[in-house]
C-alpha positions as CSV (number, residue, x, y, z in Angstrom):
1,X,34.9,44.5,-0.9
2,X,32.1,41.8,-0.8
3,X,33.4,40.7,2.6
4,X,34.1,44.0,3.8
5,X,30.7,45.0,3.0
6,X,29.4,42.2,4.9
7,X,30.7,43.1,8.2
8,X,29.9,46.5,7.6
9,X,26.1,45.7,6.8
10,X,26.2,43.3,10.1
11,X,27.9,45.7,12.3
12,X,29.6,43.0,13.5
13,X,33.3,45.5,14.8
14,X,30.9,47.9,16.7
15,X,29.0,44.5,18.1
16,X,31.9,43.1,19.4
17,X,33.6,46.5,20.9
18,X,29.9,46.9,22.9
19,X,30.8,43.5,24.3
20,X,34.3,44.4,25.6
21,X,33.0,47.7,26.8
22,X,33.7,47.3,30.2
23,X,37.4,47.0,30.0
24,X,38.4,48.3,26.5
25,X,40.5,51.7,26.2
26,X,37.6,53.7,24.4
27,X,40.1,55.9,22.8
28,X,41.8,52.9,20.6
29,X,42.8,53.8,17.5
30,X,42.4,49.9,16.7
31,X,39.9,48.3,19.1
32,X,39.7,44.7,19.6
33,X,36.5,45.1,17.1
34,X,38.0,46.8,14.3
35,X,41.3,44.7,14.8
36,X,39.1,41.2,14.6
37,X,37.4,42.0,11.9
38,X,40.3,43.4,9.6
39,X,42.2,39.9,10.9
40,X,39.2,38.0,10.0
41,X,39.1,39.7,6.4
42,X,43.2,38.8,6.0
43,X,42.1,35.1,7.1
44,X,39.2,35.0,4.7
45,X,41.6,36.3,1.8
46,X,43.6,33.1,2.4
47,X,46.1,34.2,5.1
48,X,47.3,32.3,7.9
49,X,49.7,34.7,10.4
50,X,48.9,38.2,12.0
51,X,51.2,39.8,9.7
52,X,48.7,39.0,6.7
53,X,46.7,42.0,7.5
54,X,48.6,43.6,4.7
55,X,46.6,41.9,2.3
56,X,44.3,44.8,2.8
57,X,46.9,47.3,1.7
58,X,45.5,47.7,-1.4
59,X,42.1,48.6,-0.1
60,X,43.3,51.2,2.2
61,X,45.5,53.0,-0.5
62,X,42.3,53.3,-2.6
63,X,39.9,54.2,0.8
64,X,37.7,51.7,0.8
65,X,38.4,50.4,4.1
66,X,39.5,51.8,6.9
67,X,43.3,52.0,8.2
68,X,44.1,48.4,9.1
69,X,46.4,47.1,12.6
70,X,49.6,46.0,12.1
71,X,50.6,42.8,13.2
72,X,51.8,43.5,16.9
73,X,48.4,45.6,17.3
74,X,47.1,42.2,16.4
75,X,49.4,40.6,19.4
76,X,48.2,42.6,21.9
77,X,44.4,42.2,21.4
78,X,44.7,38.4,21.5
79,X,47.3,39.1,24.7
80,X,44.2,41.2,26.1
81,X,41.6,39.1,25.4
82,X,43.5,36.1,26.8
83,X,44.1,38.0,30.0
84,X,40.3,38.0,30.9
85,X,40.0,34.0,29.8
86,X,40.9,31.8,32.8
87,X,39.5,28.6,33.3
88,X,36.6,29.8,35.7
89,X,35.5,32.8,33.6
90,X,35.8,33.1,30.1
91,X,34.8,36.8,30.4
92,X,36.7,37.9,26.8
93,X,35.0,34.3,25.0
94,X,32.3,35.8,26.6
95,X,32.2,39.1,25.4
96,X,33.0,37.9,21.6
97,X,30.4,35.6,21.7
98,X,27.6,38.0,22.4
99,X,29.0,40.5,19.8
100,X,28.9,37.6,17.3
101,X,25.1,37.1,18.1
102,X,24.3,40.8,17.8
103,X,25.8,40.6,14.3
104,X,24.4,37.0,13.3
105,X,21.3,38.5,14.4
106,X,21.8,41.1,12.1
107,X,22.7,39.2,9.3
108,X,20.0,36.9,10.0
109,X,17.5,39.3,10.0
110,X,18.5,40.7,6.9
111,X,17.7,37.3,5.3
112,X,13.6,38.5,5.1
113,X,11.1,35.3,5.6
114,X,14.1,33.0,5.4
115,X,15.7,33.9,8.9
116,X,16.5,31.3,10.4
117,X,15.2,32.3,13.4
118,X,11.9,32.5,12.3
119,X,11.4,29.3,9.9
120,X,13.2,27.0,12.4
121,X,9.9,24.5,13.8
122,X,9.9,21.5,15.6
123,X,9.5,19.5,12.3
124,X,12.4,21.6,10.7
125,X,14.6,22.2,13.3
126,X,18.1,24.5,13.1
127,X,20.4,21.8,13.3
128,X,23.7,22.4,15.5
129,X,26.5,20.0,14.9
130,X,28.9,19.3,17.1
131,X,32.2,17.7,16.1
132,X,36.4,17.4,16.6
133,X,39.3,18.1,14.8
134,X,43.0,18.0,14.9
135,X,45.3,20.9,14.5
136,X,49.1,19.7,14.0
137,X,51.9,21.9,15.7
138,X,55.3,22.1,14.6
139,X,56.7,23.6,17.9
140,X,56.1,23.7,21.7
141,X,53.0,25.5,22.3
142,X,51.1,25.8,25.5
143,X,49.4,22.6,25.9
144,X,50.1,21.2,22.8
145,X,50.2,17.0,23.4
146,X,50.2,13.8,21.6
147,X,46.7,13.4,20.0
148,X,44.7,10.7,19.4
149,X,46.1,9.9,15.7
150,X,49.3,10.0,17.3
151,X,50.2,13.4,16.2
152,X,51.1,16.3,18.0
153,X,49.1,19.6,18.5
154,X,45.2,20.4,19.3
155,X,42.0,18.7,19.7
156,X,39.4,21.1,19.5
157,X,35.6,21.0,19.4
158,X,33.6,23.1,16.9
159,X,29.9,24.0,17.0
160,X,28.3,24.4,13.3
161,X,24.9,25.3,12.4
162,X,24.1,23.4,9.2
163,X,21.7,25.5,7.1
164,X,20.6,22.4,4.8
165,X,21.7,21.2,1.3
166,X,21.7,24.5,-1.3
167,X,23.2,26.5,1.5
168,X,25.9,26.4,3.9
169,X,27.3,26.3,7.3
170,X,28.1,29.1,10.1
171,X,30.7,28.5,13.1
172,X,29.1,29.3,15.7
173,X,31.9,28.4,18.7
174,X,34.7,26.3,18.6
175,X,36.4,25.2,22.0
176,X,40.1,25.3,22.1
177,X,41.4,21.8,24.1
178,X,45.0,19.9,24.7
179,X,45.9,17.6,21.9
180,X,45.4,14.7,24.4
181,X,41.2,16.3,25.6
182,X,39.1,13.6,25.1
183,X,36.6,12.3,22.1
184,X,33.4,11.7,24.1
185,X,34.2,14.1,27.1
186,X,31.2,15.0,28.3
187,X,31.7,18.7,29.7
188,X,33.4,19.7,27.0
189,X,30.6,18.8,24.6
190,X,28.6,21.0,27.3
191,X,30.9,23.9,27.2
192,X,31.1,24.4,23.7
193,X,27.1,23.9,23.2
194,X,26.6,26.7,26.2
195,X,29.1,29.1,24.0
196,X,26.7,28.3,20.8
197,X,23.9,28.9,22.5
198,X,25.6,32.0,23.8
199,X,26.1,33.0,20.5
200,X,22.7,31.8,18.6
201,X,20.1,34.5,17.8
202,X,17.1,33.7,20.0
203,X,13.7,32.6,18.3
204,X,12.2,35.6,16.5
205,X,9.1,34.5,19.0
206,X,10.9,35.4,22.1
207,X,10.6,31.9,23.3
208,X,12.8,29.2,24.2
209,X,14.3,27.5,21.2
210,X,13.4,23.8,23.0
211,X,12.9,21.1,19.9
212,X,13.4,24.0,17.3
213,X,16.9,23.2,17.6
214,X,18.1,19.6,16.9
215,X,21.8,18.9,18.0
216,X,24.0,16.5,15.8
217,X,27.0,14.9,17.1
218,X,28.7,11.5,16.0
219,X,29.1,8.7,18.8
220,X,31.6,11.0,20.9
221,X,28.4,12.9,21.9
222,X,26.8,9.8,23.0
223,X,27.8,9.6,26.8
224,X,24.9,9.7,29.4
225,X,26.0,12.9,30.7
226,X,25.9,14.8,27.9
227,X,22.2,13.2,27.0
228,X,21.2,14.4,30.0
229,X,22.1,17.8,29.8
230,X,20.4,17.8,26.3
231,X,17.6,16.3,28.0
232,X,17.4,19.0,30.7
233,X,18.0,22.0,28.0
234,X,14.9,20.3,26.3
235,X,16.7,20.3,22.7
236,X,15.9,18.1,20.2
237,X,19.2,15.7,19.6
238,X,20.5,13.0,17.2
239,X,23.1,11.3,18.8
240,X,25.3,8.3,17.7
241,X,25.4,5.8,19.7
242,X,28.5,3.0,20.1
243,X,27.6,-0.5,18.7
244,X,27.2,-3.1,21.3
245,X,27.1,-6.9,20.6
246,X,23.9,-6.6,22.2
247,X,22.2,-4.5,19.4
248,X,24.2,-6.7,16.4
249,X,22.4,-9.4,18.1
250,X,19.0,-7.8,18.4
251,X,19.9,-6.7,14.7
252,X,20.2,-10.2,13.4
253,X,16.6,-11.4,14.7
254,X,14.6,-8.3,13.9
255,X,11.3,-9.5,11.8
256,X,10.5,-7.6,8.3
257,X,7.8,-5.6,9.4
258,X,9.7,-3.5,11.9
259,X,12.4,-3.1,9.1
260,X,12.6,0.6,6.6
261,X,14.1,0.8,3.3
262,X,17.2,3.6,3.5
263,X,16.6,6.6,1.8
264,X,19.4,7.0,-0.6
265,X,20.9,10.4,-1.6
266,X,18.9,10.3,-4.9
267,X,15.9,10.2,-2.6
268,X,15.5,6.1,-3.6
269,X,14.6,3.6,-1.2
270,X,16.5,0.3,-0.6
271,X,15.4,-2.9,-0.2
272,X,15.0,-4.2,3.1
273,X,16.6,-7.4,2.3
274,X,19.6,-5.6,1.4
275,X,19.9,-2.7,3.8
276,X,17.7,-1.4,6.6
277,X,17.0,1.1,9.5
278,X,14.8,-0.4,12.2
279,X,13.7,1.2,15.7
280,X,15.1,-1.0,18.3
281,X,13.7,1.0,21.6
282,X,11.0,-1.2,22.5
283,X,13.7,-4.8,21.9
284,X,16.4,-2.8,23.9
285,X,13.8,-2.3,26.6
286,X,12.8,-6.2,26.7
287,X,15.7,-7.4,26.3
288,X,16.2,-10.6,28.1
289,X,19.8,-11.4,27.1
290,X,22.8,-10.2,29.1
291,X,23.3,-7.0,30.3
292,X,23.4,-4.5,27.2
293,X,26.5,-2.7,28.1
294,X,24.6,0.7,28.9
295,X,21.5,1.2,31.8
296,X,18.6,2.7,29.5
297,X,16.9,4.0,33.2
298,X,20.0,6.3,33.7
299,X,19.1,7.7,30.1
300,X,16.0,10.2,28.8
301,X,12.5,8.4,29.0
302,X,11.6,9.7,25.9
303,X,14.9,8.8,23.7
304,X,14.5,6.4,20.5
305,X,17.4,4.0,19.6
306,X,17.9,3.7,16.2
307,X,20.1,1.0,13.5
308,X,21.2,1.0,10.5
309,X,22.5,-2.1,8.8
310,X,24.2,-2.1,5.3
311,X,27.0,-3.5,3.7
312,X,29.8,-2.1,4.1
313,X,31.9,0.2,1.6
314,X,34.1,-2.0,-0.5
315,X,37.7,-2.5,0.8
316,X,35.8,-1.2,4.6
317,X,36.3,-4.0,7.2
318,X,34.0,-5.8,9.5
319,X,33.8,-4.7,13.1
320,X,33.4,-7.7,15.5
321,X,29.7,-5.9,16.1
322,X,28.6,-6.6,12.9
323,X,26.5,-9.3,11.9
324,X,25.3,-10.8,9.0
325,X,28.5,-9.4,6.9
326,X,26.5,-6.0,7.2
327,X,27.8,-3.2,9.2
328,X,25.9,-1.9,12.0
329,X,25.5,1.5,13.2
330,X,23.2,3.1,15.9
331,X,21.8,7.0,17.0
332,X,19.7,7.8,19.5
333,X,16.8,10.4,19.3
334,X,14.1,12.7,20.7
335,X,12.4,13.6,17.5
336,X,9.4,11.7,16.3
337,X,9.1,10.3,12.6
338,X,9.3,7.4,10.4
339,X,13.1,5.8,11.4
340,X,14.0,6.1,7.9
341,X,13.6,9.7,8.0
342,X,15.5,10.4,11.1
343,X,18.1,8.2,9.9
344,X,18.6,10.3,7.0
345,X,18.7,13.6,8.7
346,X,21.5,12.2,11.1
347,X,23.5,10.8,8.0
348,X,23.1,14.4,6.8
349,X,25.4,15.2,9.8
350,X,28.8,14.5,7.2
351,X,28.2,18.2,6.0
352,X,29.9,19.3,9.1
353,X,33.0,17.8,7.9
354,X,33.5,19.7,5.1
355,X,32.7,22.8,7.6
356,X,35.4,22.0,9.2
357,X,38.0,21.6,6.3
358,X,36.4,25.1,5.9
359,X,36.8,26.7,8.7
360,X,40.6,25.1,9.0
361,X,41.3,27.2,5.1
362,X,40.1,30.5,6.6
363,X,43.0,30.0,9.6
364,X,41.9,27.4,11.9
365,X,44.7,25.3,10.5
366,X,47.4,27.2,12.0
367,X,47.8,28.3,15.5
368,X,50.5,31.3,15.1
369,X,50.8,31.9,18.7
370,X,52.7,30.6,22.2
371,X,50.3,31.5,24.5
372,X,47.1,28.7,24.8
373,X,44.8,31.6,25.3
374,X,45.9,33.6,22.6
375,X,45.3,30.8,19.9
376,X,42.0,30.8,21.7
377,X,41.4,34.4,20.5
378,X,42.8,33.6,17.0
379,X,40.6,30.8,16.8
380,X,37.3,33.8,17.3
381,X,39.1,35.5,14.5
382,X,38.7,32.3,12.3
383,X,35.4,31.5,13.2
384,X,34.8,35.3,12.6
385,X,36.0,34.9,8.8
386,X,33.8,31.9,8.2
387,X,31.0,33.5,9.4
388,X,31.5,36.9,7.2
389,X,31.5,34.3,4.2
390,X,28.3,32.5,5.3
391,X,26.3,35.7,6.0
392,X,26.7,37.0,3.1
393,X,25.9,33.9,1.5
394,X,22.9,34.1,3.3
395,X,21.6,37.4,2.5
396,X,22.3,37.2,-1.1
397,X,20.6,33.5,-0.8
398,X,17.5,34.9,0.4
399,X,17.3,37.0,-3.1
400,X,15.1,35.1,-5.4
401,X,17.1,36.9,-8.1
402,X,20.0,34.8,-6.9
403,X,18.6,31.5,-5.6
404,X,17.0,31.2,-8.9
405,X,20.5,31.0,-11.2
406,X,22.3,28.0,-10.9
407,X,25.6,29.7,-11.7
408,X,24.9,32.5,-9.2
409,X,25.2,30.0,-6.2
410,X,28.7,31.1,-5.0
411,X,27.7,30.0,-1.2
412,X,27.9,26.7,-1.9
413,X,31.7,27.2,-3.0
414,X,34.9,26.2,-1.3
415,X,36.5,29.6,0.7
416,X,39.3,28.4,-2.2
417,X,36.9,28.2,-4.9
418,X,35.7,31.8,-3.6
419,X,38.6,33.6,-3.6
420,X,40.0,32.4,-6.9
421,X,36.4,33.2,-8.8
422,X,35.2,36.4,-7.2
423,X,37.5,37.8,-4.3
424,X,40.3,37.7,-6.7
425,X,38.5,39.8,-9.9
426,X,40.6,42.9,-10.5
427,X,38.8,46.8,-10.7
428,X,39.7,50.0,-10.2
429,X,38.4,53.0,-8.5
430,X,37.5,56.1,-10.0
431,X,36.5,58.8,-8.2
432,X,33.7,61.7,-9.7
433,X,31.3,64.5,-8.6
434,X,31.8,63.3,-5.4
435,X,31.6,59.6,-5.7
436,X,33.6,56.9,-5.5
437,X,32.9,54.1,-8.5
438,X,34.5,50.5,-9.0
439,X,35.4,49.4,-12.4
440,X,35.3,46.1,-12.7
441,X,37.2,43.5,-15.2
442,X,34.6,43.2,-17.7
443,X,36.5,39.8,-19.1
444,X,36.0,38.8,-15.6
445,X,33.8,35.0,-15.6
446,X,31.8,35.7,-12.3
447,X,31.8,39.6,-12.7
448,X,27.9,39.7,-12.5
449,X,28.0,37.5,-9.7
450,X,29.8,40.1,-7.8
451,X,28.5,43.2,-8.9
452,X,24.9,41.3,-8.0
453,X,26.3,40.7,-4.4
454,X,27.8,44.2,-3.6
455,X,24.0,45.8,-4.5
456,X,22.5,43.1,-2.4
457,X,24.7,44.4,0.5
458,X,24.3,47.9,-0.4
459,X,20.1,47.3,-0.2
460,X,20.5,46.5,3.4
461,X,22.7,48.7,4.3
């Protein structure tokens, strides 16, 4: 029910029906909507196939929810909304993308004075990660290939919006490719930004989000191309950059005063002796050695290049870049700020891992169908379930009540952790004068939790 109410509160089944308007059967007794979002509710509750739907049974029997799809109802809204993908004009993505914003806009707003939308500045930007994954297949599916880790399966690309440390993160797109697409393709990285953007909220100013909004990517996202296109967008970036033996060399002779202490997780600062973060822009730019591998005039005018030198992890080995027996790593920038700080905000960029593993536990992990487009619409579905999670994370975040209680801080949970805590706490319905009244297991651990969220929900409804 906490989910349910969620994407009842966010409207997000009517959002996505107004999208799909132009072609969709009005008189469907299970539109592509209703059908996404029940799917998305199954795939939230931990299943991982079309026929999971029935985890809602019990829900329906007691009227709660609505009549859920079966699974070939399921089927034949992913066949439908492959049939108006091709490779020109995503017009279903499309159309699930902007009913995704109207919701997230929704649930945004619901979120008070901490909409992201309206605290996101220039020096605390929404940050958009972009990274890849792998997703193994066990049969012969449409465009299924060897991948880079010598598996077999996908390689797709996922936009997250990383709401900070305390909170969480919110899918916004994720780009179905061939297992053999790429690491640092450069218009894929562009497609799956546009479809973020697509479906992003705009600024609650009206204006252009411009250095608002801070893209994160590792050193896949560090072709020229791609930093052009950022450039041209005017977003703020953070960018890794591939280590040349130019910049271990520059590394090696940098003088202590250009050199920052790292700024540890604890908030300490190292010693420069023993690890640093320097801005090499201005060496790059003089450089008087051999060519550096990349043409910084072909690049942004105003983009900062960034190292960070450290030893390495124990049992990590050297790269032939490193130098000194310290391993160095590089980013490049837009933003302005003290290098340490920027380097910190990029390091930060590791939450989007664990977004993934996320995102892969609510159905990303498993790609039920034949049909390459199909999976594509499975994969909205999964997104779709990881966003009703975040939401209403987010709107019951924004409630001092809850922020303030250490043990109330569910959103900051596993979707496992979730479901074995609080989806998973028995009640019962009774039903008087007219009213319908859960009962829940008082022996229950997180019971207040839950009953805490539900009103939350029911405030804003």
């Amino acid at each position: 029910m906490l989910l349910a109410s969620t994407a009842d509160a966010v409207g997000v089944a009517d959002a996505i029906d107004a999208g799909l308007a132009e072609w969709q059967n009005p008189n469907l007794l299970h539109t592509t909507g209703n059908t996404m979002t029940s799917l998305a509710l199954a795939l939230a509750l931990g299943g991982d196939d079309a026929n999971d739907v029935d985890l809602l049974g019990p829900l329906v029997a007691t009227g709660l929810v609505d009549q859920v799809p079966s699974d070939s109802t399921v089927h034949r809204r992913h066949k439908e909304l492959a049939d108006h993908d091709d490779e020109d004009d995503r017009a279903g993505t499309t159309a699930v993308l902007a009913g995704m914003k109207t919701a997230r806009q929704a649930a945004w707003a619901a979120c008070g004075a901490q909409n992201p939308a309206a605290a996101a500045s220039a020096d605390a930007p929404l940050v958009l990660d972009l990274d890849a994954t792998e997703i193994l297949s066990h049969s012969d599916k449409e465009k299924a290939a060897p991948t880079w880790k010598k598996h077999y399966g996908f390689h797709p690309l996922a936009a997250i919006i990383d709401h900070g440390d305390g909170l969480t993160g919110e899918p916004a797109a994720v780009l179905l490719r061939p297992g053999n697409a790429g690491s640092n393709t450069a218009s894929d990285h562009q497609d799956v930004l546009d479809q973020a953007l697509a479906a992003i909220p705009n600024h609650v100013d009206g204006q252009e989000w411009g250095k608002r909004m801070l893209i994160r990517t590792d050193a896949a996202g560090g072709s020229q191309a791609f930093l052009g296109h950022l450039d041209h967008q005017g977003l703020a970036y953070s960018v890794g950059l591939p280590v040349t033996w130019q910049i271990g060399e520059i590394a090696s002779t940098l003088g202590e005063d250009i050199k920052q202490g790292i700024i540890r997780a604890g908030g300490t600062v190292s010693d420069t002796t023993d690890a640093y973060v320097a801005d090499i822009t201005s060496r790059m730019h003089s450089w008087a050695g051999e060519p550096l591998g990349i043409n910084l005039d072909k690049y942004p005018t105003d983009m900062r290049i960034i190292i960070r030198v450290e030893h390495p992890a124990r049992g990590a080995q050297l790269r032939i870049t490193d130098v000194d027996g310290r391993r160095v790593q590089a980013f490049v920038t837009n933003c302005p700020g003290h290098a340490n700080r920027l380097d910190a905000l990029h390091r930060a960029r590791g939450r989007c891992e664990q977004r993934i593993r996320d995102l892969k536990d609510c159905g990303l992990g498993k790609l039920p169908h034949e049909a390459f487009g199909m999976n594509q619409a499975w994969i909205h579905a999964a997104v779709l379930a990881m966003n009703l999670i975040t939401w209403c994370g987010l709107i019951i975040a924004a409630d001092s009540a809850a922020a303030d209680r250490r043990r109330s801080r569910w959103w900051v949970w596993e979707p496992k952790t979730l479901r074995a805590r609080m989806l998973s706490i028995a009640a019962i319905v009774v039903r008087h004068a007219r009213r319908t009244i859960l009962r829940f297991d008082n022996a229950a651990a997180h019971r207040e939790v839950l009953e805490h969220g539900l009103s939350r929900l029911r405030s804003i409804a």
